[in-house]
MIRO-645373 format. One record per residue: x, y, z of N, C-alpha, C in turn; residue number from 1; residue in three letters. Coordinates in steps of 0.2 Angstrom, whole numbers. Example, Ala and Ser with C-alpha at 12.3 -4.5 7.8 and 13.67 -1.06 7.14 Angstrom:
<atoms>
[[66 -28 39] [62 -22 39] [66 -16 39] 1 ALA];
[[64 -11 35] [68 -5 36] [64 0 39] 2 SER];
</atoms>
This chain:
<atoms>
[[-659 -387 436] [-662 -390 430] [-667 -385 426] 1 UNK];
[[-671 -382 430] [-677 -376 427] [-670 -372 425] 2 UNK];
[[-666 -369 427] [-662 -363 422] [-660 -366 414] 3 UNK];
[[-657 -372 417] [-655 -376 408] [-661 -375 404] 4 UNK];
[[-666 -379 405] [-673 -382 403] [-674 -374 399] 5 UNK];
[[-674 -368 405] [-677 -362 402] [-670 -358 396] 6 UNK];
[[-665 -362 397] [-659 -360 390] [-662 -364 383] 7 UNK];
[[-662 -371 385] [-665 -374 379] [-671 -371 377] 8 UNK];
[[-676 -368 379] [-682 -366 378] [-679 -358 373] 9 UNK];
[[-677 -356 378] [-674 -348 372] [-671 -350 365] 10 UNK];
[[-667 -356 365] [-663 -357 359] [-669 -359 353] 11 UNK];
[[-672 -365 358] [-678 -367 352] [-683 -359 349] 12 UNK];
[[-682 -356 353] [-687 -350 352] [-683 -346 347] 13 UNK];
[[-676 -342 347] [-674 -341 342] [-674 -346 335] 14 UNK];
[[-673 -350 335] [-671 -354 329] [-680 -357 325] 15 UNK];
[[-684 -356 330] [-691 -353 329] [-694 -346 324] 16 UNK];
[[-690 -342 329] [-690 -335 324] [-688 -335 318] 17 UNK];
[[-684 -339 318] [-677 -338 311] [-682 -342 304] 18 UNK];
[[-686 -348 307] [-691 -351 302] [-696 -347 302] 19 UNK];
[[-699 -342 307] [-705 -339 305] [-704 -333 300] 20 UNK];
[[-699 -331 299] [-698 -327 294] [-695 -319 296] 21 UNK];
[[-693 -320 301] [-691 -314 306] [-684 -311 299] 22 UNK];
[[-684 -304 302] [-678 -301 296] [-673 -303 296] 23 UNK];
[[-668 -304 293] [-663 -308 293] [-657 -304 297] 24 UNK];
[[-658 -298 299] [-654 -295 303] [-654 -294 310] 25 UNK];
[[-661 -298 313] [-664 -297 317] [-659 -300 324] 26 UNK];
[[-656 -306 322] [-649 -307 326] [-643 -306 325] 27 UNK];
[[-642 -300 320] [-638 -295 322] [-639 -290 327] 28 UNK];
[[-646 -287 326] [-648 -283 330] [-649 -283 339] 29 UNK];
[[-649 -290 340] [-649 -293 345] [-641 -293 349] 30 UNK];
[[-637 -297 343] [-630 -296 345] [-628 -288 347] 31 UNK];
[[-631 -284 343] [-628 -277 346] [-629 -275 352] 32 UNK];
[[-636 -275 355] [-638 -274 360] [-635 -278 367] 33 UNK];
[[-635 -284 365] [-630 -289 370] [-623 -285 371] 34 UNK];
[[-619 -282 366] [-613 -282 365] [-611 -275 369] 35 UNK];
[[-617 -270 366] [-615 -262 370] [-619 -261 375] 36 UNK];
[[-624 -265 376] [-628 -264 382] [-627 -269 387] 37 UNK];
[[-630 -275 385] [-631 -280 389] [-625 -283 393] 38 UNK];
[[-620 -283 392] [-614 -285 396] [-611 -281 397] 39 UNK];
[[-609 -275 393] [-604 -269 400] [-609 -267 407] 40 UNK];
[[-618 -267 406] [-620 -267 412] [-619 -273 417] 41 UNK];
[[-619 -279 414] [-617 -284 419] [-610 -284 421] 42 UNK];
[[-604 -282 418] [-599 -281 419] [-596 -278 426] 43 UNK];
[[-601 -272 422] [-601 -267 428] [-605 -267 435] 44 UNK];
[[-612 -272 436] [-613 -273 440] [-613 -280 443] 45 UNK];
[[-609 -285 440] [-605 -289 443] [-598 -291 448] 46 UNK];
[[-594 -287 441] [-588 -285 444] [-585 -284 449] 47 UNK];
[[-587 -279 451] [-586 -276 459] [-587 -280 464] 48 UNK];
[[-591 -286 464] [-594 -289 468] [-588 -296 468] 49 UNK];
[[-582 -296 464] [-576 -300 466] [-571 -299 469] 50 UNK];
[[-569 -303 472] [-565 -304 478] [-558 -305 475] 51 UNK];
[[-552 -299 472] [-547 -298 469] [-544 -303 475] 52 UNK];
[[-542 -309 471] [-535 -313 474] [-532 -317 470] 53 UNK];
[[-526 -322 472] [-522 -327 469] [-525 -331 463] 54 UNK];
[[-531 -331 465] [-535 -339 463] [-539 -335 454] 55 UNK];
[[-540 -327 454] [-539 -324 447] [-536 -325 442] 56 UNK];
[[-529 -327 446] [-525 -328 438] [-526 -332 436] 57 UNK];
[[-530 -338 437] [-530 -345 433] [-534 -343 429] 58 UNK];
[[-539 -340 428] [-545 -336 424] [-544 -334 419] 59 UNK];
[[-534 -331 417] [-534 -326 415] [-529 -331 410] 60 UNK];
[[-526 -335 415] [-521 -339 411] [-524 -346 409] 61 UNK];
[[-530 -347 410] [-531 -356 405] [-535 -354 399] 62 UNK];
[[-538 -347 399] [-541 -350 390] [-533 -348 385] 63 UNK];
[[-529 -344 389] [-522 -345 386] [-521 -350 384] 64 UNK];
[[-520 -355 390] [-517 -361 390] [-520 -366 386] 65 UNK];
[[-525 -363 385] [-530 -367 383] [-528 -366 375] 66 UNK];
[[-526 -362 371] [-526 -360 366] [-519 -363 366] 67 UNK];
[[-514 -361 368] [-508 -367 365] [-509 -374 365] 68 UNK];
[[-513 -375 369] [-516 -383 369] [-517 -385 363] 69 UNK];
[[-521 -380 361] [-527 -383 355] [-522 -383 349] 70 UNK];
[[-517 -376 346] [-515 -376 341] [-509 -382 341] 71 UNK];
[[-506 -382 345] [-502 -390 346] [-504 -391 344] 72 UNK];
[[-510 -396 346] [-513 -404 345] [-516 -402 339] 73 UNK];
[[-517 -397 337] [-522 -397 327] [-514 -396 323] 74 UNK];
[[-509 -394 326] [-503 -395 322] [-502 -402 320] 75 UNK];
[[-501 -405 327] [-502 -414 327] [-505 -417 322] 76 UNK];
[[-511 -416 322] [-518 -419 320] [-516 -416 312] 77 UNK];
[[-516 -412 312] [-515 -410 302] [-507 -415 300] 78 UNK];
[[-503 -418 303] [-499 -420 301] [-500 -427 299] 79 UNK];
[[-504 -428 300] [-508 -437 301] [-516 -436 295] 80 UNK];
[[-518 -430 296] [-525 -432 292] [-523 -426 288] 81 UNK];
[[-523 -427 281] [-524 -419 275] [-528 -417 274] 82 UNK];
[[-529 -411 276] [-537 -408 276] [-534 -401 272] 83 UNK];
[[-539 -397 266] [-536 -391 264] [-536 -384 268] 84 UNK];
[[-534 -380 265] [-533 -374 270] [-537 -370 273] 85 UNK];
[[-543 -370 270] [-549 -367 272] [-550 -371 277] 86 UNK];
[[-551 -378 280] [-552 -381 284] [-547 -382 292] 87 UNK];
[[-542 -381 288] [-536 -379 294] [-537 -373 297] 88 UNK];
[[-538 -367 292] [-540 -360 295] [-545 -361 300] 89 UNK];
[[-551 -366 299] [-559 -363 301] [-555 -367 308] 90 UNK];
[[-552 -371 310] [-551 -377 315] [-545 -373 319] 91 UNK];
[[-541 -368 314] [-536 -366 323] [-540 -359 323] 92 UNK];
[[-543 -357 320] [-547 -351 323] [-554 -354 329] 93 UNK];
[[-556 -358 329] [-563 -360 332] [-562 -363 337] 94 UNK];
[[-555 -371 337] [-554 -373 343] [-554 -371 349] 95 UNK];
[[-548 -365 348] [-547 -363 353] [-552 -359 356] 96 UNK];
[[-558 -355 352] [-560 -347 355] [-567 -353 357] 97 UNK];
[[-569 -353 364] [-578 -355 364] [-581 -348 367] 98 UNK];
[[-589 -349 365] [-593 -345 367] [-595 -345 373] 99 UNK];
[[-588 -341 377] [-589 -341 384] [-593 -334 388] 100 UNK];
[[-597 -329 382] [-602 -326 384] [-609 -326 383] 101 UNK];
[[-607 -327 376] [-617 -328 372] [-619 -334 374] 102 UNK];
[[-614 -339 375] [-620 -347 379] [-613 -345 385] 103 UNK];
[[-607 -346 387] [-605 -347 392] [-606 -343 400] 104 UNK];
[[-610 -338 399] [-611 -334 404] [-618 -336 407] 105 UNK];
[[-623 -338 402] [-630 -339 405] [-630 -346 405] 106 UNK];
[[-624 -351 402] [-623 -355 406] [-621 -357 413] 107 UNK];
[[-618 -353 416] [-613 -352 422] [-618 -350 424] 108 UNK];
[[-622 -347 423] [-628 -343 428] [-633 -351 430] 109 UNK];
[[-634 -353 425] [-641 -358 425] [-636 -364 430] 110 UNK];
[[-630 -366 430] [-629 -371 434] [-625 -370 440] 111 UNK];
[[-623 -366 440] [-617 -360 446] [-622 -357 449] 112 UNK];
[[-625 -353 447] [-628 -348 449] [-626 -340 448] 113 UNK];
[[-627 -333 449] [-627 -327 448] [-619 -327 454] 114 UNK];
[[-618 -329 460] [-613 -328 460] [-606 -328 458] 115 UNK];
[[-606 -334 452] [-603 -336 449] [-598 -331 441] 116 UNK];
[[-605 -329 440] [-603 -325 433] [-596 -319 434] 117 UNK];
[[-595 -315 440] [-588 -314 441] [-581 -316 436] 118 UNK];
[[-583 -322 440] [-578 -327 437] [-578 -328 431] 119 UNK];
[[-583 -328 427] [-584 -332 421] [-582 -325 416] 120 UNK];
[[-584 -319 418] [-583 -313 413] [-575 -311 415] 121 UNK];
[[-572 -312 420] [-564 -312 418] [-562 -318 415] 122 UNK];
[[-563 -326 414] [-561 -329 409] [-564 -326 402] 123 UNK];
[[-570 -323 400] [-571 -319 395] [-568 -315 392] 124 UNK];
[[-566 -309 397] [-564 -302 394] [-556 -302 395] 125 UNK];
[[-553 -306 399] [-546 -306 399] [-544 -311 394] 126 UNK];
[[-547 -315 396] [-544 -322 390] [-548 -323 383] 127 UNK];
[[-553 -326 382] [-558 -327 376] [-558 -320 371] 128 UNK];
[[-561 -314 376] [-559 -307 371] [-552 -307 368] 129 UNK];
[[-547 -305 371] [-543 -304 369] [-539 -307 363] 130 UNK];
[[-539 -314 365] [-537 -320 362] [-541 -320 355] 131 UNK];
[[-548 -316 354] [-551 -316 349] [-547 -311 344] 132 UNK];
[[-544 -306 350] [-545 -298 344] [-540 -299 342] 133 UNK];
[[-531 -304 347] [-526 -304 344] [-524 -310 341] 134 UNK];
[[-525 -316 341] [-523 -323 339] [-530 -320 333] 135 UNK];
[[-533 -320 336] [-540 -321 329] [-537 -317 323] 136 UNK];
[[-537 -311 323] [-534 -305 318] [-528 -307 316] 137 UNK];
[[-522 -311 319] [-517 -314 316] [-519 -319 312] 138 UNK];
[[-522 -325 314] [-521 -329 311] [-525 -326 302] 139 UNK];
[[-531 -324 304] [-532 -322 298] [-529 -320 292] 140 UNK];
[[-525 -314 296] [-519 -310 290] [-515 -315 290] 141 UNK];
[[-515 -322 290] [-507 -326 289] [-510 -329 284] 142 UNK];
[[-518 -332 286] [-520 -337 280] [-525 -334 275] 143 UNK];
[[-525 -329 275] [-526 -324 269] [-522 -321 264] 144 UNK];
[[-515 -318 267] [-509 -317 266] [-510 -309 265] 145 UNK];
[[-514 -306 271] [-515 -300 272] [-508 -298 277] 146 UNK];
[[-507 -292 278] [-502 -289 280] [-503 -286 287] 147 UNK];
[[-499 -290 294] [-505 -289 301] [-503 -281 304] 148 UNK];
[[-510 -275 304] [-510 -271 308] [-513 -270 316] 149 UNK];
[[-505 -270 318] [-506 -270 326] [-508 -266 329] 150 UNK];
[[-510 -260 328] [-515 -253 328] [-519 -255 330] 151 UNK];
[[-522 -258 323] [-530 -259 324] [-530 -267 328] 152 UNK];
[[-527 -271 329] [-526 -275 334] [-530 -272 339] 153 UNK];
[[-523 -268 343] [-526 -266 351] [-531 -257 350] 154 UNK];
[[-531 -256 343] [-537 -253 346] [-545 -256 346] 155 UNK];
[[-544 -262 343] [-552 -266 344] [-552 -267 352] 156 UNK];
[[-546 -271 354] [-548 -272 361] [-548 -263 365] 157 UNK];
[[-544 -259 366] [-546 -253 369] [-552 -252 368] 158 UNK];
[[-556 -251 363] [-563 -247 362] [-569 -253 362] 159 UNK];
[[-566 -260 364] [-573 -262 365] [-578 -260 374] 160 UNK];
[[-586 -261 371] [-589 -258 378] [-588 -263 383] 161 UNK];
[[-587 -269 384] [-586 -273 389] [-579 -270 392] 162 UNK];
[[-575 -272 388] [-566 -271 390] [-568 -264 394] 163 UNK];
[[-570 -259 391] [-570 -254 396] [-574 -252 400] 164 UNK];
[[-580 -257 402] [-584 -259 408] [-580 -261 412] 165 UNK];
[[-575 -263 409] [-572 -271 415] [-565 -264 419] 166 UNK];
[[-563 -260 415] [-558 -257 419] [-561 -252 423] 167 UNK];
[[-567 -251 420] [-571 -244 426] [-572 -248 433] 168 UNK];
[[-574 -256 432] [-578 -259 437] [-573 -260 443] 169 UNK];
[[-567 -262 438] [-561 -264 443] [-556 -257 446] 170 UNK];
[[-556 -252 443] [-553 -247 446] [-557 -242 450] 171 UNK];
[[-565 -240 449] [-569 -237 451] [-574 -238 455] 172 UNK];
[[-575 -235 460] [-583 -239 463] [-589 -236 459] 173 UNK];
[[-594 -240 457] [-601 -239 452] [-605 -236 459] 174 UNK];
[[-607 -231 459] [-610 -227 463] [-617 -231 463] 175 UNK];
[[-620 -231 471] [-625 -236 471] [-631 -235 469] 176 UNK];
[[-632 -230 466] [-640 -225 463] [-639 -231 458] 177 UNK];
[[-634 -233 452] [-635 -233 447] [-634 -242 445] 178 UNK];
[[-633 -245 453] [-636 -253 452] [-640 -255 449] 179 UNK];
[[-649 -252 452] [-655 -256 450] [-655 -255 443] 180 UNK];
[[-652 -250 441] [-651 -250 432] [-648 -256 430] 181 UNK];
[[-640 -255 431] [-638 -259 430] [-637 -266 430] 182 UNK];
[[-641 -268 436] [-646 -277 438] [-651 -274 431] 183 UNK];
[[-656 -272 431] [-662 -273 426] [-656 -274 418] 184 UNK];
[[-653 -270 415] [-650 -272 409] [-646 -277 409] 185 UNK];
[[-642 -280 415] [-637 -284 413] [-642 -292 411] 186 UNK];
[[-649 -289 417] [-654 -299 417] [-655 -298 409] 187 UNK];
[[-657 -294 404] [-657 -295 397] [-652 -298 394] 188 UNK];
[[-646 -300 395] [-640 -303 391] [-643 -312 391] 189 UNK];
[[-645 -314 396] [-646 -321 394] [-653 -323 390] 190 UNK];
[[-657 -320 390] [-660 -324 384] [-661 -319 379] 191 UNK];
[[-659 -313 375] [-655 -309 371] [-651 -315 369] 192 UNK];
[[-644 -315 373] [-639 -320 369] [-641 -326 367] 193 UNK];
[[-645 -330 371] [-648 -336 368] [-652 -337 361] 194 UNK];
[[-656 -333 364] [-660 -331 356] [-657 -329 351] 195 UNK];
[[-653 -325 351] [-646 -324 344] [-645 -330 343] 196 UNK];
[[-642 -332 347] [-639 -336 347] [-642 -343 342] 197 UNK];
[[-650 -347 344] [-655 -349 341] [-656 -348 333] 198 UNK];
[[-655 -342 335] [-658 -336 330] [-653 -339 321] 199 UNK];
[[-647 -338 324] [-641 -340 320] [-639 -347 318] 200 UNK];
[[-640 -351 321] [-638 -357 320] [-639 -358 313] 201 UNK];
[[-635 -362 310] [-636 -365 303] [-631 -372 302] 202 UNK];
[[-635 -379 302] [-633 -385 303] [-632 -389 297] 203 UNK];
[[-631 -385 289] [-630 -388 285] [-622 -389 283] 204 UNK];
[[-622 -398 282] [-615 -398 278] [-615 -404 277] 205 UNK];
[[-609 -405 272] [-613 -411 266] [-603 -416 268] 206 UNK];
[[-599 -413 269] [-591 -414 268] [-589 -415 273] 207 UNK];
[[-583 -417 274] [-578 -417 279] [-581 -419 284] 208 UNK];
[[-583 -424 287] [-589 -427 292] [-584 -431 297] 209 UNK];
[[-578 -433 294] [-573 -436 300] [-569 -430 304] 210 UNK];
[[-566 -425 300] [-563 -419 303] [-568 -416 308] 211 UNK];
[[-572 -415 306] [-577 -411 309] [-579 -413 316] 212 UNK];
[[-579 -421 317] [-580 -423 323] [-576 -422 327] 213 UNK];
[[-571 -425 324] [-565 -424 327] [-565 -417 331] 214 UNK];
[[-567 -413 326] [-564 -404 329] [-569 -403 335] 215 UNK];
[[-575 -407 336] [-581 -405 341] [-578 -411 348] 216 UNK];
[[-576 -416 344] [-574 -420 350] [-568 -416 355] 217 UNK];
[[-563 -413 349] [-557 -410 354] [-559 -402 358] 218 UNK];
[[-564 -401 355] [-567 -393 358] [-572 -395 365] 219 UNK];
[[-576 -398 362] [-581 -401 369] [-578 -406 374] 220 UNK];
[[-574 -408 375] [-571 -414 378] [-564 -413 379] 221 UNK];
[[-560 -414 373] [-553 -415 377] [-551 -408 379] 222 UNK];
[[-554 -400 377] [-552 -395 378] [-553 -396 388] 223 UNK];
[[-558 -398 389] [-561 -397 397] [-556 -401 400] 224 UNK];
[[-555 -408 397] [-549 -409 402] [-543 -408 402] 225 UNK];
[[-543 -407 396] [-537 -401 397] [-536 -397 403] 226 UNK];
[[-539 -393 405] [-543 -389 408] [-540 -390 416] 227 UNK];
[[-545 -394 416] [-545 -400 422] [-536 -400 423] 228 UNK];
[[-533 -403 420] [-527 -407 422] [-523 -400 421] 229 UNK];
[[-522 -396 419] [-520 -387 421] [-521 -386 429] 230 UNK];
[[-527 -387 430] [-530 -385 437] [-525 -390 443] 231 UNK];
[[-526 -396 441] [-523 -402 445] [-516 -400 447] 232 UNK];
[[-514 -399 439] [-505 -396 439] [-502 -391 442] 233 UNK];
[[-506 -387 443] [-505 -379 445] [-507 -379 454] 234 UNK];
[[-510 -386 455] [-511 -385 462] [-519 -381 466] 235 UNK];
[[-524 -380 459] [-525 -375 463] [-532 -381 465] 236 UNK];
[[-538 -375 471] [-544 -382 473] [-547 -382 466] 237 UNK];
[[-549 -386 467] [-555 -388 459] [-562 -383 460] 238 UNK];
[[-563 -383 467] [-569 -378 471] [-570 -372 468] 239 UNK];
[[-561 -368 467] [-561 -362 466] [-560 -361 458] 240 UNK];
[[-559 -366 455] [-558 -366 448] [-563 -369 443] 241 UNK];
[[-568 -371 446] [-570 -375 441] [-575 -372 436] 242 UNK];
[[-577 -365 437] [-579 -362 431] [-572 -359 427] 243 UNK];
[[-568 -361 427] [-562 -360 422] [-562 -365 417] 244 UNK];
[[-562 -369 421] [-563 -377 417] [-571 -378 412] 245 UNK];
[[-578 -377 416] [-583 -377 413] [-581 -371 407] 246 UNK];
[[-577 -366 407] [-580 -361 403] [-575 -364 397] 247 UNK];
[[-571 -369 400] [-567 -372 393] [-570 -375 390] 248 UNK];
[[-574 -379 392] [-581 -383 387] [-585 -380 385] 249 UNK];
[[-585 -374 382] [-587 -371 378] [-587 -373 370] 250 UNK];
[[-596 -373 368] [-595 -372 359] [-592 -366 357] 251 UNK];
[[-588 -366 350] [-584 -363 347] [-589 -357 346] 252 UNK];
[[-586 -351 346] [-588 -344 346] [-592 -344 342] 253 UNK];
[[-598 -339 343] [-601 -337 334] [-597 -331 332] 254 UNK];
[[-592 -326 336] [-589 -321 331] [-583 -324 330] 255 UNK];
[[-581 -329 332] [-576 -333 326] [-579 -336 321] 256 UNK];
[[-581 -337 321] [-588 -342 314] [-589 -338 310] 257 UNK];
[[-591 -331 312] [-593 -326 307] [-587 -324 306] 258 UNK];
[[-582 -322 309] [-573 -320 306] [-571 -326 301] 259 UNK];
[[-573 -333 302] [-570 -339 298] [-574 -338 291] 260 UNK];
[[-582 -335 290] [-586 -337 284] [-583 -329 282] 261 UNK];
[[-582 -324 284] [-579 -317 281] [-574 -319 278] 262 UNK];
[[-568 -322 281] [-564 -323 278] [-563 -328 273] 263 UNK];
[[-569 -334 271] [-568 -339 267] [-565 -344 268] 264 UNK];
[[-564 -345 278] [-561 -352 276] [-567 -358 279] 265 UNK];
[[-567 -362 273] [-573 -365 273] [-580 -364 274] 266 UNK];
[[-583 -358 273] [-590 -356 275] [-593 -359 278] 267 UNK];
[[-597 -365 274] [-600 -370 276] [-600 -374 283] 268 UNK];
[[-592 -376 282] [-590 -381 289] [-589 -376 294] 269 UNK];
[[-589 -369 294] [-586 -367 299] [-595 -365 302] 270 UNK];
[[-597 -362 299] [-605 -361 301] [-608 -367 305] 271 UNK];
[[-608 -373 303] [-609 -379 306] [-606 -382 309] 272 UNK];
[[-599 -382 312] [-595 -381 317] [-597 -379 325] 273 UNK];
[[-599 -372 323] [-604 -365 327] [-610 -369 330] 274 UNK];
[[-614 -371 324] [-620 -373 325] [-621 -380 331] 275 UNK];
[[-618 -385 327] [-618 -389 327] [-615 -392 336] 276 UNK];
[[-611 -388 336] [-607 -387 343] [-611 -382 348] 277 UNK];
[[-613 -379 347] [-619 -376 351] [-624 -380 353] 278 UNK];
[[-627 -385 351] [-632 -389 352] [-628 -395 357] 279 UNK];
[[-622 -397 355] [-619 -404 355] [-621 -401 364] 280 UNK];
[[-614 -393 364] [-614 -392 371] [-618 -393 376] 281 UNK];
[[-626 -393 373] [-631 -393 377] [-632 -400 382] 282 UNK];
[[-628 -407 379] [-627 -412 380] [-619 -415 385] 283 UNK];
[[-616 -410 383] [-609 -410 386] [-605 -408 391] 284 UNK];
[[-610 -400 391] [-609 -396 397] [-614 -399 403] 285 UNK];
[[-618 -401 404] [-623 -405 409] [-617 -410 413] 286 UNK];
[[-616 -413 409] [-610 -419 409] [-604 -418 414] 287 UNK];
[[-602 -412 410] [-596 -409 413] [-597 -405 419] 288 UNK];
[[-603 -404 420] [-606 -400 428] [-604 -407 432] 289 UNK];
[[-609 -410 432] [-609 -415 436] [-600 -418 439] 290 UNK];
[[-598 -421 434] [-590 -423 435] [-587 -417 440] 291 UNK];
[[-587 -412 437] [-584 -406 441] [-586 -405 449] 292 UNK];
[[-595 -408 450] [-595 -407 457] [-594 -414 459] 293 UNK];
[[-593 -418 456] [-593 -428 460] [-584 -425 463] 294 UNK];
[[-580 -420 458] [-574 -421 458] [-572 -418 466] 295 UNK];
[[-575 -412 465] [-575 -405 471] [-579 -408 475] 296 UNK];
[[-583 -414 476] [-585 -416 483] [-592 -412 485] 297 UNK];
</atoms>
């Protein structure tokens, strides 16, 4: 409960800085250093420390899963409610991708603990990442009606610095001079990320208040048991899976948010999507901790 308490305290502290008049790039600045520092050091000085077995590939395949899940059911759901295309775009881009490193990593830490986080950066960097650079960059080019370059698809994923932590960690041994480094950089990623995170949020919006719910109900709640009944059907223990499942309850990304307001679908609603689901989380992932252990015994 101190680890949460101390998450909610960094978010209120960004979203502090943001009223005190802090530069307004100042949670970019943040974002970069999380991005190229703070997480391929914990990648790399996590990684190693996993136990390569059976029970990895559900990691690798529920945010998949997860993601055909979603766009089904928003197929569904748009054939019954008429919502315009900026709103369709902001809802199959966001459902699917949650922010399973900037809050879901120091989330898994604060309720799971440090042993945990293994787990939580292969749902990240196999599933979440991936699913961002290649589902993310298509859907764009279809509802822009841009022309999709697959090049630059897989070279974002090759050159980013996490992906390339993640193959050093798993193909090579990190020489042990270069741990206490790597412990000291990787502890900066959870209140860095938090605090961007604070930093960022933006909760205004005037329209669309039934869609919207909806979109936070199916992301915070149906997405997880989803989840859940994936694990069930697949046979696997809930023990060994349940940060799969917790990292499905994840709010919707903030770099799909900022992909959604660059490209113009919906600004507004997409940024308060982000926001607004980042707080809710704060309420729903507690929730879902508990159920996950009443379940796992």
């Amino acid at each position: 409960m101190e680890n949460f308490l101390f998450l909610a305290f960094l978010l209120a502290t960004g979203k502090l800085l943001y009223h005190r008049g802090f530069p307004a790039d100042f949670g970019r600045s943040l974002n970069l250093f999380v991005i190229n520092i703070s997480l391929p050091a914990m990648v790399l000085y996590e990684v190693p420390k996993l136990s390569l077995d059976s029970s990895l590939t559900l990691y690798i395949i529920m945010p998949w899963s997860i993601l055909v899940f979603s766009v089904m059911l928003l197929w569904v759901l748009f054939r019954f409610i008429n919502v315009d295309k900026g709103i369709r775009a902001a809802l199959y881009l966001l459902i699917p991708l949650g922010n399973t490193s900037f809050v879901g990593i120091p989330m898994v830490e604060a309720f799971y603990g440090q042993s945990h986080i293994p787990q939580a950066l292969i749902y990240d960097q196999f599933g979440t990442f991936i699913i961002f650079a290649t589902y993310g960059t298509v859907l764009v080019s279809l509802f822009s009606g841009e022309q999709i370059n697959l090049i630059n698809v897989a070279k974002k994923i090759v050159i980013f610095p996490s992906f390339i932590a993640l193959f050093i960690a798993l193909l090579l041994p990190v020489p042990q001079i270069f741990e206490p480094m790597l412990k000291t950089l990787s502890m900066t990623l959870v209140p860095l990320a938090i605090i961007s995170v604070g930093f960022s949020l933006r909760l205004k919006m005037e329209k669309h208040k039934m869609i919207f719910a909806i979109g936070l109900f199916i992301k915070l709640l149906i997405l997880p048991m989803a989840a859940l009944a994936v694990v069930k059907l697949s046979g696997y223990d809930i023990k060994i899976a349940k940060i799969a499942v917790f990292q499905a309850g994840m709010a919707p990304m903030i770099t799909a948010g900022i992909l959604a307001i660059s490209a113009g679908f919906a600004p507004r609603f997409s940024a308060a999507l982000v926001g607004y689901g980042i707080i809710a989380s704060f309420g729903t992932l507690p929730l879902l901790y508990l159920l996950l252990e009443r379940i796992s015994g």
